[in-house]
N, C-alpha and C positions, 0 to 999 in steps of 0.2 A: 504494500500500500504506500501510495505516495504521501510524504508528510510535508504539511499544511502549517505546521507550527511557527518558523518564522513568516508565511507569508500574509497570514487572516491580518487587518488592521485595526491594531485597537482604538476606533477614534477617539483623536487628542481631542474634540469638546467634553469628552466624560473626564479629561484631566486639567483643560486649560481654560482660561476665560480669558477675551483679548482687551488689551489696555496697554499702554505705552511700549515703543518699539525697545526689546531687549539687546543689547549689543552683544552677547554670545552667542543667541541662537539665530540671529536680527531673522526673526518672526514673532508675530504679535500673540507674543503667551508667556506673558511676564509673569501673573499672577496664577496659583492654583486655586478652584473650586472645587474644596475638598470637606463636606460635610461628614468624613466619618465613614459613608455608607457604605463606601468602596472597599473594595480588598480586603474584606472577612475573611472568606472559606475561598477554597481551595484550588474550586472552579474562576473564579474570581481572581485568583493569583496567575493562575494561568493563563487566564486572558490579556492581565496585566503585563506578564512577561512577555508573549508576543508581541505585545505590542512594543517590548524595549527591542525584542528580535527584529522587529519593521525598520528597514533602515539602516541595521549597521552595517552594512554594505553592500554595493549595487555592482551590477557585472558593468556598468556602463567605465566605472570608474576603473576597474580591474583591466578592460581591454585599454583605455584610452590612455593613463598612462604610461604606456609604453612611448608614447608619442615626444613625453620630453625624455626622451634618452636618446642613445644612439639606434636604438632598433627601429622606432618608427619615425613617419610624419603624419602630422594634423592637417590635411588641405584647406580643410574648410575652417577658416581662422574664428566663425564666431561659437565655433563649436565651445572655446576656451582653453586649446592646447597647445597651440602652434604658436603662441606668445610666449608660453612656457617653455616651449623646448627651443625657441630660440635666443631665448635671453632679454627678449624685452616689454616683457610684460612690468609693469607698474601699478601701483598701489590702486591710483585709479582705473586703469586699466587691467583690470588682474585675470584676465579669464577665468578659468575655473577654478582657482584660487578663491573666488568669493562664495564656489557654493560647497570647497572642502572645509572652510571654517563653519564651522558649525557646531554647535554644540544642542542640537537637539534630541540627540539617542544619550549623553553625554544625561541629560536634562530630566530625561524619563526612564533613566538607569537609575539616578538615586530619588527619584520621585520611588519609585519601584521599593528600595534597599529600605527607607526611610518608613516605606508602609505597612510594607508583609509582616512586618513583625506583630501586627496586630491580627492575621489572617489566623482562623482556624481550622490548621490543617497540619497533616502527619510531619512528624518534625522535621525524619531525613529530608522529607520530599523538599521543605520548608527550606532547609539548608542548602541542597542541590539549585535549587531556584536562585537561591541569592550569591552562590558561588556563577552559575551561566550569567546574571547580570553583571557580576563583578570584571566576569572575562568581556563582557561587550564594552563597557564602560571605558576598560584597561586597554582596548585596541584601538578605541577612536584616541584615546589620549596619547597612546605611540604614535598612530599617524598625524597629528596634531602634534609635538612634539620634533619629528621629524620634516615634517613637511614646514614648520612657523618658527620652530627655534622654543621661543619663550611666550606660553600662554598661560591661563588661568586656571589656578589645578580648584576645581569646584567640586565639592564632596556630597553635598547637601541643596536640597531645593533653598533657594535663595529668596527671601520677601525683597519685593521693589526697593527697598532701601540701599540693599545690599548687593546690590547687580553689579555696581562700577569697581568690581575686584582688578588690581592689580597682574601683572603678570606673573607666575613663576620664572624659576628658570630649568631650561630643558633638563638638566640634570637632576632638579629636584621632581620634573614629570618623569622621565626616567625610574629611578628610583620608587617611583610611586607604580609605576606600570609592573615593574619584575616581583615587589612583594604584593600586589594584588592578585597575578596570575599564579604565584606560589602558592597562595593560600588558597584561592578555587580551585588549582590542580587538587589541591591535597580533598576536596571536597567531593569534585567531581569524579562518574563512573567511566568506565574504559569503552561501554561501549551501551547503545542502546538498540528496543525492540523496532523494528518496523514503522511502526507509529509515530513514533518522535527521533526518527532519522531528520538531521540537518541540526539539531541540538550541541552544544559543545561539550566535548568528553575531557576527559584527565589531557588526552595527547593535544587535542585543540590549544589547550591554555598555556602547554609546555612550548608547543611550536609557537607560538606567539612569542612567550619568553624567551628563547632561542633567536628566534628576528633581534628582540630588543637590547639582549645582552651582545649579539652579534655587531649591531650597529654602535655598540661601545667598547669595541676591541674588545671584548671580555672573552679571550679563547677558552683562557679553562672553564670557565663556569659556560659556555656554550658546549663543549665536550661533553662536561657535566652530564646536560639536562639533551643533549642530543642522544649521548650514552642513555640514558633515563628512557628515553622515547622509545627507543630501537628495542630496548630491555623489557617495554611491555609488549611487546608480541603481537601487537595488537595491525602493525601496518607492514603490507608489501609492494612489490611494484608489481601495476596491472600489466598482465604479457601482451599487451599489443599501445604501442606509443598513441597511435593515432582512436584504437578507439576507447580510450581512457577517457575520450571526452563526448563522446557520443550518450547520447539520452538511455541507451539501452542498457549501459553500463555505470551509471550511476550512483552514486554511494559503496565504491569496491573501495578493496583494503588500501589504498593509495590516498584517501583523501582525509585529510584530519579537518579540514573546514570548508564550504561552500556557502553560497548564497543559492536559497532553493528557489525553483521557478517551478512555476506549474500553467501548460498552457492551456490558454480561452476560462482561467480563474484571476491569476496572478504572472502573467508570462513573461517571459524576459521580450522586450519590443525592440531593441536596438540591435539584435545577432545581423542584420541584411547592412548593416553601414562599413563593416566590411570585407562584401562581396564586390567581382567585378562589376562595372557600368551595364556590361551585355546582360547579366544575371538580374536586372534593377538596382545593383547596390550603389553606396554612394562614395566610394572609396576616399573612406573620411580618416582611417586606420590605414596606414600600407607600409609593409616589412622597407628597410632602407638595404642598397647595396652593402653597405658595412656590416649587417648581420647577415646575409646570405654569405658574402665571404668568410665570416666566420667557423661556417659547419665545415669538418675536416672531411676530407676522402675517405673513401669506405677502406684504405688502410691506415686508418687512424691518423692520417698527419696532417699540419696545415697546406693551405694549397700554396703556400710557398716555401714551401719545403723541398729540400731535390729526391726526386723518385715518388713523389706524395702522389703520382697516379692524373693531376688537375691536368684537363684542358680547354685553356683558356677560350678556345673557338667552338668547345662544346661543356660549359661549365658546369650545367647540372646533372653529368653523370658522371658515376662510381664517386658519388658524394656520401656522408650520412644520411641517414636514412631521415634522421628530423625533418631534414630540409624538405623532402618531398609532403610532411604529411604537416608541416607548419607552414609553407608558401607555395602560392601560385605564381610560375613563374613562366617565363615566354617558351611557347612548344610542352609545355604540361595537357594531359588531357583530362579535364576537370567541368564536369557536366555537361557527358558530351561531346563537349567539342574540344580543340586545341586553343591556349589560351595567347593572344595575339595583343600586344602590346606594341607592336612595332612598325604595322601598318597604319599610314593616313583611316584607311578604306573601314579598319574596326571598327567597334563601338568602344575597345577597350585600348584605342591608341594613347597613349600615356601623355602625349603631346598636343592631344587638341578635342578632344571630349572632356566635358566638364568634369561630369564624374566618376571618369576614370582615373585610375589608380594614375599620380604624378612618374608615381618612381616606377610603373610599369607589374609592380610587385601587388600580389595581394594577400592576407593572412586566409589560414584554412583552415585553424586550429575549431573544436566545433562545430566546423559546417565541410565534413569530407565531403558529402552528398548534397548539395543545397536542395534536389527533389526530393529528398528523403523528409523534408518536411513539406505540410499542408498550406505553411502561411509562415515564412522566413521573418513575419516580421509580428510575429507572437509564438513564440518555441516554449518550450518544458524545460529547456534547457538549466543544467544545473551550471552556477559560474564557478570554480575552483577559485578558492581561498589562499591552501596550502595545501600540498600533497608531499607525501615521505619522502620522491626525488630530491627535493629540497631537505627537507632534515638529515638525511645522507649525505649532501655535497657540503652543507655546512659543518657539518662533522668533522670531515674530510679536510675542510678547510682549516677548520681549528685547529686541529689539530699540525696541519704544515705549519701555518702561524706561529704556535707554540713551539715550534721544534720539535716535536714527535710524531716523528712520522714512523708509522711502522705497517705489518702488514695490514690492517684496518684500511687506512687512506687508502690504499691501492685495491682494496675488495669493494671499498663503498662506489669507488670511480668507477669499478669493473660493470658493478651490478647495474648503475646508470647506461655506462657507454656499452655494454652489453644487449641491453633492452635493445637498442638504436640498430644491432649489428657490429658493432664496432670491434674491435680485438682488444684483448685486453691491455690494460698500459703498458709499452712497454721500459719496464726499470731500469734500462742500460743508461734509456735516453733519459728520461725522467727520474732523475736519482737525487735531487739537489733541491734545497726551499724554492730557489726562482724558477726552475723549471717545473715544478708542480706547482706554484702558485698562479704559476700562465695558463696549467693546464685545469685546475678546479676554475678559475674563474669563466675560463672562458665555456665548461662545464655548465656554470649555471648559467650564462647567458646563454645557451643554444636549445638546454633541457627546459626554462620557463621562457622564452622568448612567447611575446603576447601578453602575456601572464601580468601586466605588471610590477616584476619586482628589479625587473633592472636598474630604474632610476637609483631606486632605495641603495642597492650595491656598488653607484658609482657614488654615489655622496659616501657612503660609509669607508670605500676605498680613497677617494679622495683624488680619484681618475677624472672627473667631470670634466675639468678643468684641462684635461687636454683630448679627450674623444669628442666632447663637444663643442669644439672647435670647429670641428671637420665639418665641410659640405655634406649636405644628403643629395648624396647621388642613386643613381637608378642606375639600370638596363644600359647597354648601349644605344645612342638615338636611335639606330633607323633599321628596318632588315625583313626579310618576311618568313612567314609561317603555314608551313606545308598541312593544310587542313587535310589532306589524307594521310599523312604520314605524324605531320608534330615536328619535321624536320625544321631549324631553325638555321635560317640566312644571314649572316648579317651586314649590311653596306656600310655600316658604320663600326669603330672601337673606339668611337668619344662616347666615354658617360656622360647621359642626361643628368643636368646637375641642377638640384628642385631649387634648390634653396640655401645658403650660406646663414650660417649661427655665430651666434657670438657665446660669452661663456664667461662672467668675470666671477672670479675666484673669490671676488671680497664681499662678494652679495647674494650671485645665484646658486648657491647651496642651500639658501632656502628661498621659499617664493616667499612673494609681498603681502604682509600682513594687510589685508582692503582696506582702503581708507577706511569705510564707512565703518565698520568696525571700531579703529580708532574716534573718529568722532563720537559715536555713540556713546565711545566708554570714556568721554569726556575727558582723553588722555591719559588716561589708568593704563592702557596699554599702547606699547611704540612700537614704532615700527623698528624693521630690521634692519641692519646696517647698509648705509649707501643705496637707499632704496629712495 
C-alpha cells in the first residue's frame, strides 16, 4: 500500500490566524489560534505530524539544485537558479533564495513539539512522533545553515513580540542540528510496516547527521555514525542503477529518505521540465559538458587518461554505464526515437528552439520511459532524499580524509563503481590520499549527479571557487543524426558554450540573505558578507 503520510495537508487555518507579515516564514501566520482543543488523542497527533511532514521537502528543489553547480544549467532564469549558479544573484534579486528561507515546516515543527505533550496517546508512539518532528525540524535548519550562513535558531512558537530574533551563528545551528538528530536517532525504529513507509527511521536521522558533520570536516565522527549506519543492516544497493528510481521500485533497501508522491492525489507536477523540447519538456534542468566528461570509461579510467579506451569523435561509448541511464545525449535512442541536438531541422536543436535543452544535454534520471507514464506532468513519483550510495562514498571518504585508508575505502568504492559495471579500483594506481581523494569525489558526483547534492560538496570542499568559474559548455555546435541508425556526424569540434559564470570566493558560498527578510526583521538579521 502506498503511504499517504507525508502527503495529506494538514490545513494551517486549524493552526494559524493571519495578522502582521512575519519575517521568518514572510507569510501571514504570525499568530497561533490555539484554544486547547487540538492535539489531545492520538489521531489528532497524527494528523498534526503530517502536517509538519507537508513541506519538508519538495523534488522540485532536489532536481533544481543541481543547477548552481557545475552539473547543470537553469535556462529559464525566472525559474530562480540561473542567478544562483552564476554568481549574480542579489539580495534583491535572489531567485530562489527567497522561497528556501523559510521557516514555515521550521514553525509547525515546534508548534507540533510544544503541543503533543498534552495529547492522549501511547507513550512510545508519543515519543516516536516527537523524535520524526525533531528530524524534520533538524534538516531544514542544516539546509538553512548551509545555504545562509547565520540564521535564527527558533525553538519555540514565538508570540508577535518576539519575532524580531537575532541571528545565530552557523556553528551554533550546527551544533544544534547533530545533537537533535542524535537524540531522534536514539528514538527512532529501523524500519516501518507498509502503511507508514516514507516516515523517518533511526538511518534517516543518522544520514542527515553524516551530511552535517561531513560538511564540518568532522571525518571521525562521520566514520562514526556512517560505521553506525552500515552496522544496522538495514540498507543495500538496488541491483539495477537506472531502475532504483523508477515508480515500480520504490521504497527498496537503498533509500533512507524520500519525499512521497502519489499521482492524481498529491503528484509530483514538475518531472516533464526536464525532458527534451520534442517530448513537451521544457528543458529548464540540463546535465553541462563538465559532468558528462566526468563519467570514466567502462575500464574505469578518466577519459584523459592514456589507454582509458575515450573517443573523442565517438564519446559516448565504452563509457560508465551512469552516463547512459543519467543523460540524454546526441545519437541516444530515448523514446523512440534518436535524440538530435545538432540539427537546425529538430525540435531538440540546442541552438534555436526555445525549449530545448541549451547544452544539447538532457537529464533521465526518473523518467527512463517518459511513455511509461499517463500524464508526465502529475507522476507517483517518489523524489530521493538520501540513498546508502551516498552513506558508502562518505564513509569512504572519511575515512581517506583521516588517513585511514584500509581495505573498507576500497570495498565501499567497489560496491558503488561495481553497480555501474565498473572494475574494481585498481590499488596500484590509486594507493595514495590525493589519488583516492580524486577518485571518491569524483565518485559522488557521477553516482548522485541530479540528485542535488553537488552544490553542498563543492562549498564543503571549498572547490567552488574554481569549477565554477568555468563556462557551461554543451555538445559540439553542429552535426547530424542518423534516425535509422543513432549514428552521430559531427561538422563541428567547437563547444556550444551557454553561458560564462562568475564565482567570488568572498561571498558566493553562500546565497543572499533576501532583503525582504532583512527588513522585516527590522535589522535583527544581516546580510552576508559583500553581498
Amino acid at each position: 500500500m502506498r503511504n499517504i503520510i507525508p502527503i495529506i495537508l494538514l490545513s494551517s487555518t486549524a493552526l494559524f490566524t493571519s495578522c502582521d507579515k512575519d519575517f521568518l516564514d514572510q507569510q501571514y501566520k504570525d499568530q497561533f489560534n490555539d484554544n486547547g482543543s487540538f492535539l489531545t488523542s492520538e489521531k489528532e497527533a497524527t494528523q498534526a505530524l503530517t502536517g509538519v511532514y507537508n513541506g519538508w521537502e519538495a523534488g522540485d528543489y532536489v532536481f533544481y539544485l543541481d543547477c548552481v553547480s557545475d552539473n547543470a544549467f537553469n535556462y529559464h532564469a525566472h525559474e530562480g537558479y540561473q542567478a544562483l549558479g552564476n554568481g549574480t544573484a542579489t539580495p534583491t534579486a535572489s531567485g530562489a533564495a527567497g522561497g528556501r528561507f523559510s521557516y514555515v515546516t521550521i514553525r509547525k515543527a515546534n508548534w507540533f513539539l510544544e503541543n503533543i505533550t498534552k495529547a492522549e496517546m501511547n507513550e512510545s508512539t508519543k515519543k516516536r512522533y516527537i523524535a520524526e518532528a525533531r528530524v524534520i525540524r533538524a534538516y531544514r535548519y542544516l539546509d538553512l545553515a548551509i545555504l545562509f550562513k547565520n540564521v535564527p535558531l527558533v525553538t519555540k512558537v514565538l508570540p508577535l513580540d518576539e519575532t524580531l530574533q537575532e541571528s545565530n551563528t552557523q556553528q551554533e545551528i550546527l551544533d544544534f542540528v547533530v545533537v537533535e538528530l542524535t537524540e531522534a536517532a536514539a528514538d527512532l525504529p529501523l524500519t516501518y510496516g507498509a502503511a507508514d513507509k516514507g516516515r523517518f527511521t533511526k538511518g534517516a536521522a543518522l544520514g542527515f547527521k553524516a551530511r552535517a558533520l561531513a560538511y564540518q570536516n568532522k571525518h571521525d565522527d562521520v566514520i562514526q555514525v556512517t560505521d553506525e549506519i552500515i552496522g544496522l543492516g538495514q540498507y543495500s544497493l538496488f541491483a539495477d542503477y537506472a531502475g532504483l528510481f523508477e515508480i515500480s521500485n520504490e521504497n527498496n533497501a537503498e533509500i533512507l529518505s524520500d519525499v512521497q508522491y502519489i499521482e492524481n492525489i498529491q503528484g509530483y507536477t514538475n518531472l516533464g521540465v526536464i525532458l527534451p523540447n520534442s517530448l513537451g519538456g521544457w528543458g529548464s534542468i540540463v546535465p553541462t559538458q563538465n559532468l558528462v566528461d566526468a563519467y570514466q570509461t567502462a575500464a574505469g579510467k578518466f577519459i584523459d587518461e592514456a589507454s582509458s579506451g575515450y573517443v573523442a569523435t565517438n564519446p559516448y561509448v565504452n563509457r560508465d554505464s551512469r552516463l547512459t541511464k543519467t543523460v540524454v545525449y546526441p545519437g541516444q535512442l530515448y523514446a523512440d526515437k534518436y535524440h538530435d541536438p545538432l540539427s537546425p531541422s529538430s525540435d531538440d536543436y540546442s541552438q534555436g528552439k526555445d525549449n530545448a535543452s541549451k547544452t544539447g544535454y538532457n537529464f533521465k534520471k526518473y523518467i527512463q520511459s517518459p511513455k511509461s507514464f499517463a500524464n508526465v506532468w502529475n507522476v507517483g513519483s517518489n523524489i530521493i532524499v538520501q540513498r546508502y550510495a551516498e552513506i558508502l562514498l562518505l564513509n569512504a571518504e572519511a575515512k581517506i580524509e583521516a588517513d585511514q585508508i584500509d581495505n573498507s575505502v576500497y570495498s565501499n568504492l567497489n560496491l558503488v563503481r561495481n553497480r555501474a559495471g565498473l572494475p574494481d579500483v585498481d590499488q596500484a594506481v590509486y594507493n595514495s590520499k590525493a589519488s583516492l581523494q580524486k577518485l571518491v569525489r569524483n565518485e559522488l558526483r557521477v553516482e548522485l549527479a541530479g540528485e542535488g547534492r553537488r552544490f553542498f560538496d563543492l562549498v564543503r570542499w571549498k572547490t567552488a571557487e574554481v569549477v565554477m568559474k568555468l563556462p557551461v559548455q554543451g555538445t559540439f555546435k553542429s552535426g547530424t543524426v542518423n534516425q535509422t541508425t543513432g549514428a552521430v556526424t559531427y561538422t563541428s569540434t567547437e563547444r556550444n558554450t551557454v553561458e560564462n559564470r562568475t564565482f567570488d570566493p568572498a561571498k558566493n558560498y553562500f546565497w543572499p540573505i533576501p532583503q525582504s527578510v532583512i527588513d522585516n526583521s527590522k535589522g535583527a538579521i544581516t546580510q552576508n558578507a559583500n553581498y
